[in-house]
C-alpha positions as CSV (number, residue, x, y, z in Angstrom):
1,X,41.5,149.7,44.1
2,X,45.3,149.0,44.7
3,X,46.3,146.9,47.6
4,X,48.5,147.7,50.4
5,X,49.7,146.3,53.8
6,X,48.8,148.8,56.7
7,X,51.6,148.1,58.7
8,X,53.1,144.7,61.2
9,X,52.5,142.8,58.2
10,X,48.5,143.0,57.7
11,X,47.3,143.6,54.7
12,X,44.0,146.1,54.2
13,X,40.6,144.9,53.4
14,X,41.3,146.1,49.6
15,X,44.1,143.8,48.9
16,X,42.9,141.9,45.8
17,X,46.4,139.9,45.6
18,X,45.7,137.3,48.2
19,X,47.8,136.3,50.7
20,X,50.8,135.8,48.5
21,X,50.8,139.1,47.3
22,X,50.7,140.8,50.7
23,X,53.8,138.3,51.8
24,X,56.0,139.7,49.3
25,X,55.0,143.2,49.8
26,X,55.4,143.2,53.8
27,X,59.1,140.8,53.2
28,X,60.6,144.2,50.6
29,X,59.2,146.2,53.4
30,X,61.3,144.6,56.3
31,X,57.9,143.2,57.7
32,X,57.3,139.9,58.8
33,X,55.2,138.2,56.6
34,X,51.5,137.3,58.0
35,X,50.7,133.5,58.6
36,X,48.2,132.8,55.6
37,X,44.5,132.0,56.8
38,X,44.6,128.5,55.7
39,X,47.1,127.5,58.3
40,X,43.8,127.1,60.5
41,X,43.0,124.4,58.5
42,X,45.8,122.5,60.0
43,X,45.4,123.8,64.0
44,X,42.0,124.7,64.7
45,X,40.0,123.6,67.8
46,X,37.4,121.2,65.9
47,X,40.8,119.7,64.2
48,X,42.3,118.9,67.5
49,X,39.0,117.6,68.8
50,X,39.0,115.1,66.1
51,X,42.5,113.9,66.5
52,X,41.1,113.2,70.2
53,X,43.2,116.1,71.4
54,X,42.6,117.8,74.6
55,X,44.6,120.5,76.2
56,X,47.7,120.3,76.8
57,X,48.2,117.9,74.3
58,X,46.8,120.5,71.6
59,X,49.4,122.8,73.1
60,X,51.3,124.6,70.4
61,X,55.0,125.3,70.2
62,X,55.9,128.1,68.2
63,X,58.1,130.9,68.1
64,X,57.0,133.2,71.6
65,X,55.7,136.2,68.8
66,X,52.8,134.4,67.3
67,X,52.3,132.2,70.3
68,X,49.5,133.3,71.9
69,X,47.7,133.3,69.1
70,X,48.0,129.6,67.6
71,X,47.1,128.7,71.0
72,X,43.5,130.9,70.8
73,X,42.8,129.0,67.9
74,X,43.5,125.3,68.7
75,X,42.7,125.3,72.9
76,X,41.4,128.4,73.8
77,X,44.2,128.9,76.5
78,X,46.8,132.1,75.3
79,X,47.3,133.3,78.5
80,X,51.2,133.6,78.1
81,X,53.8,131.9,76.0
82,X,56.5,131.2,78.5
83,X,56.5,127.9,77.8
84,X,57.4,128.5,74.0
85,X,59.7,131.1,74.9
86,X,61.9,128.5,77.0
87,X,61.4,125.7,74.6
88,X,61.1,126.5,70.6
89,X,64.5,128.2,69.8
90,X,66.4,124.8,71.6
91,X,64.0,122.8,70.0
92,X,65.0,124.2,66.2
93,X,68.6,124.5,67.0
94,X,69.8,121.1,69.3
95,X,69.1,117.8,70.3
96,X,67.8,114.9,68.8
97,X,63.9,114.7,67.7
98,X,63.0,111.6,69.1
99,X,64.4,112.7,72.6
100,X,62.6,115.9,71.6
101,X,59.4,113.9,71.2
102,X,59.4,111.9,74.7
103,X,60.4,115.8,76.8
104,X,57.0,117.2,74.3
105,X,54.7,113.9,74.0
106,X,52.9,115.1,77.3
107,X,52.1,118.7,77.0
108,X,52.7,119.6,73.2
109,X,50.2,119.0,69.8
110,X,51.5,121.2,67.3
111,X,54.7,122.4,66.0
112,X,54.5,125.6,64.2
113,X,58.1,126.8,62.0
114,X,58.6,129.5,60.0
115,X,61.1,130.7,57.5
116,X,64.4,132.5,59.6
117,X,65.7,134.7,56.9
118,X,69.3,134.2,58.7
119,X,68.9,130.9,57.9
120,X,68.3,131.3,53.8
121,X,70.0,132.5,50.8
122,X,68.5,132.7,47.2
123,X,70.8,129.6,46.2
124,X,68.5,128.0,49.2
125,X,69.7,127.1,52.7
126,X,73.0,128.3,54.0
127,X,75.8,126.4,55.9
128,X,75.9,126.2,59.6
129,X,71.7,126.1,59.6
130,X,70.4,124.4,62.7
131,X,70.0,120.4,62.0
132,X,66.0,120.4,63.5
133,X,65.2,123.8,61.6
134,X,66.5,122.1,58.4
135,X,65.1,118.4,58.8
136,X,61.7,119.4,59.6
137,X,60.8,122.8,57.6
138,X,62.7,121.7,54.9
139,X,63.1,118.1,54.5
140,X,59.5,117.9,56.2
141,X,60.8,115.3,58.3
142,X,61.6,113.0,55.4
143,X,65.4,110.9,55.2
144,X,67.7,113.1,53.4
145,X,71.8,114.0,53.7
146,X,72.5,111.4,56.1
147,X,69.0,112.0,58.4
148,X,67.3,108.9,58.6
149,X,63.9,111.0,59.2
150,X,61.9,111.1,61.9
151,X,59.5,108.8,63.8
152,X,57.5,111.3,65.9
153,X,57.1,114.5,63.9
154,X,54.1,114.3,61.0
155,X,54.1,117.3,58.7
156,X,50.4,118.0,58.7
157,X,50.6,121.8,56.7
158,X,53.2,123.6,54.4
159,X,52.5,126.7,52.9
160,X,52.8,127.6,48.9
161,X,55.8,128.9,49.4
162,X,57.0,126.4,52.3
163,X,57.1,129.8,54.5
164,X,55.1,128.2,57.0
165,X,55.2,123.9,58.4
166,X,52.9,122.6,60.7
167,X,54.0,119.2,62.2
168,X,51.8,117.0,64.7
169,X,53.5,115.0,67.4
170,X,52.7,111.5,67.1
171,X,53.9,107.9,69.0
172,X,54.4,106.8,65.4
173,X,54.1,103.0,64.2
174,X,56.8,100.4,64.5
175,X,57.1,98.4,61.5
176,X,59.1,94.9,62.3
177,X,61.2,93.0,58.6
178,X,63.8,91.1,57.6
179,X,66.2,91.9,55.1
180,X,70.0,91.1,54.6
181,X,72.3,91.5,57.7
182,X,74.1,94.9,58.1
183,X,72.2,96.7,54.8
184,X,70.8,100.0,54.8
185,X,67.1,99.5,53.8
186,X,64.4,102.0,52.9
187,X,60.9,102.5,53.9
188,X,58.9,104.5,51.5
189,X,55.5,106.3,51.4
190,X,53.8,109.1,49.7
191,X,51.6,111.4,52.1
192,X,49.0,114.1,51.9
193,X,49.7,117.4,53.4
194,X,47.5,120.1,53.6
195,X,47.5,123.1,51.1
196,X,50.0,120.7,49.0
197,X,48.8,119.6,45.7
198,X,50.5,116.4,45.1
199,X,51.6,113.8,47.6
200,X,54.6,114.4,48.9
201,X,57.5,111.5,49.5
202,X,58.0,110.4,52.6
203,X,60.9,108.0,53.4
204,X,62.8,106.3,56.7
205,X,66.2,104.3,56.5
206,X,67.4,102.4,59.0
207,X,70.2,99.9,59.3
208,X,69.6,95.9,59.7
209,X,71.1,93.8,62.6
210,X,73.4,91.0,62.5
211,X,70.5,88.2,62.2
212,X,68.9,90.5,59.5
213,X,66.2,92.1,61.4
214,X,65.1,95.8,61.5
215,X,62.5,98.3,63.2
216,X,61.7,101.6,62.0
217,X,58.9,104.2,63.5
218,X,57.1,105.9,61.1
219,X,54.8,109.2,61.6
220,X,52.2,108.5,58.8
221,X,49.7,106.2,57.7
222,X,49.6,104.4,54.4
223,X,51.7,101.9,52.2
224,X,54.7,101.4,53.2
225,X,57.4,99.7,50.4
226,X,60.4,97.9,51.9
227,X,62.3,96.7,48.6
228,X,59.6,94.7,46.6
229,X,57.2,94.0,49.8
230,X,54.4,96.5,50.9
231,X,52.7,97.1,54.6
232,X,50.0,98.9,55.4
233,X,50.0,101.2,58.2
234,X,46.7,102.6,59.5
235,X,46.1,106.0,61.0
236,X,44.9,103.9,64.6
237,X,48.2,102.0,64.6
238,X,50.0,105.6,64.1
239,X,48.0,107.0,67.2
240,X,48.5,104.3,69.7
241,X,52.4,103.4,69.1
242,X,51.5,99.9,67.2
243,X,53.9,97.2,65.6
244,X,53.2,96.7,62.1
245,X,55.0,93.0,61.0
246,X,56.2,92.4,57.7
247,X,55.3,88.7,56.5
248,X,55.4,87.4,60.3
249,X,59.0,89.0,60.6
């Protein structure tokens, strides 16, 4: 039996094409795409219980449409989205993310972001794109084109297609060094994400001071490379806003 979506982007119980196809189908159509299933992987109730997360700080922010619903899944409370409707379009489209992070820190888990078709091309994304939108959905928080990347924001999901990021808020761990004075140096990490096949790169750059010393916030655990030295982050030093020190820096 063909497949077919049955309107508002859901796709009938005789769609053998998987999520994927159904996407493309409802996108020609002028519909908005469902989420894929697997994005409960990434925010579901028992995932936010392990993290130690209790509501509000499982709270998701996400455009007001699909709200209510995220919110069902990871706390159980999707009684209205005002909150999100006040919040996520300033949140993609101004301010810094670390100021970001200490107005959120408090009430919000999750940060769900989809593809805005205004804000892609085929050639990939267009001029003029909101700096948050771009640094998080599709830099995935990393340093790239003069962002340094972020300390609070931990991409947790991406879908196949990168149509759908999840990122966790996080205090983020400081790692303390030494390096030359005024020099540009690079922290570097490869990362899991969910429903990604490989490891993805993750990397922060931040600027020495005069006497050679440098702190950086990172939003995952692992091994961190600074130049030809390593540190080990761990996910509890992540959590609870630790300093990591490099050789006794």
């Amino acid at each position: 039996m063909s497949s077919r979506c049955v309107g508002r982007g859901r796709c009938s119980p005789s769609d053998r094409d998987g999520e994927g196809g159904c996407e493309r189908r409802s996108r020609r159509r002028g519909h908005r795409p469902p989420l894929p299933p697997r994005v409960g992987v990434a925010l579901s109730r028992r995932d936010a219980a392990a993290r130690d997360l209790t509501y509000p700080e499982n709270y998701v922010l996400s455009e007001e449409g699909r709200n209510r619903m995220f919110n069902y899944f990871v706390n159980g409370q999707s009684l209205s989205a005002g909150f999100a409707a006040d919040t996520y379009l300033s949140f993609l489209t101004a301010g810094d993310l670390t100021e970001w992070y200490r107005r959120l820190a408090d009430r919000v888990g999750f940060v769900v972001v989809r593809t805005v078709a205004a804000y892609e091309s085929d050639g990939g994304i267009v001029s003029g794109v909101p700096r948050n939108y771009r640094l998080l959905h599709h830099a995935l928080g990393s340093a790239t084109g003069g962002f340094d990347g972020t300390a609070h924001f931990r991409v947790v999901y991406a879908s196949p297609d990168r149509y759908v990021t999840v990122f966790e808020l996080v205090a983020g761990a400081t790692i303390v060094g030494r390096g030359a004075p005024r020099e540009r140096v690079a922290v570097e990490t490869t990362v899991p994400v969910a429903n990604v096949p490989e490891r993805i790169e993750f990397r922060r750059v931040v600027e020495t001071g005069a006497n050679g010393r440098f702190d950086v916030t990172v939003p995952h655990p692992g091994r961190y490379r600074i130049g030809d030295r390593t540190v080990r982050v761990t996910e509890t030093d992540v959590r609870a806003g630790a300093t990591v020190r490099i050789d006794g820096s």
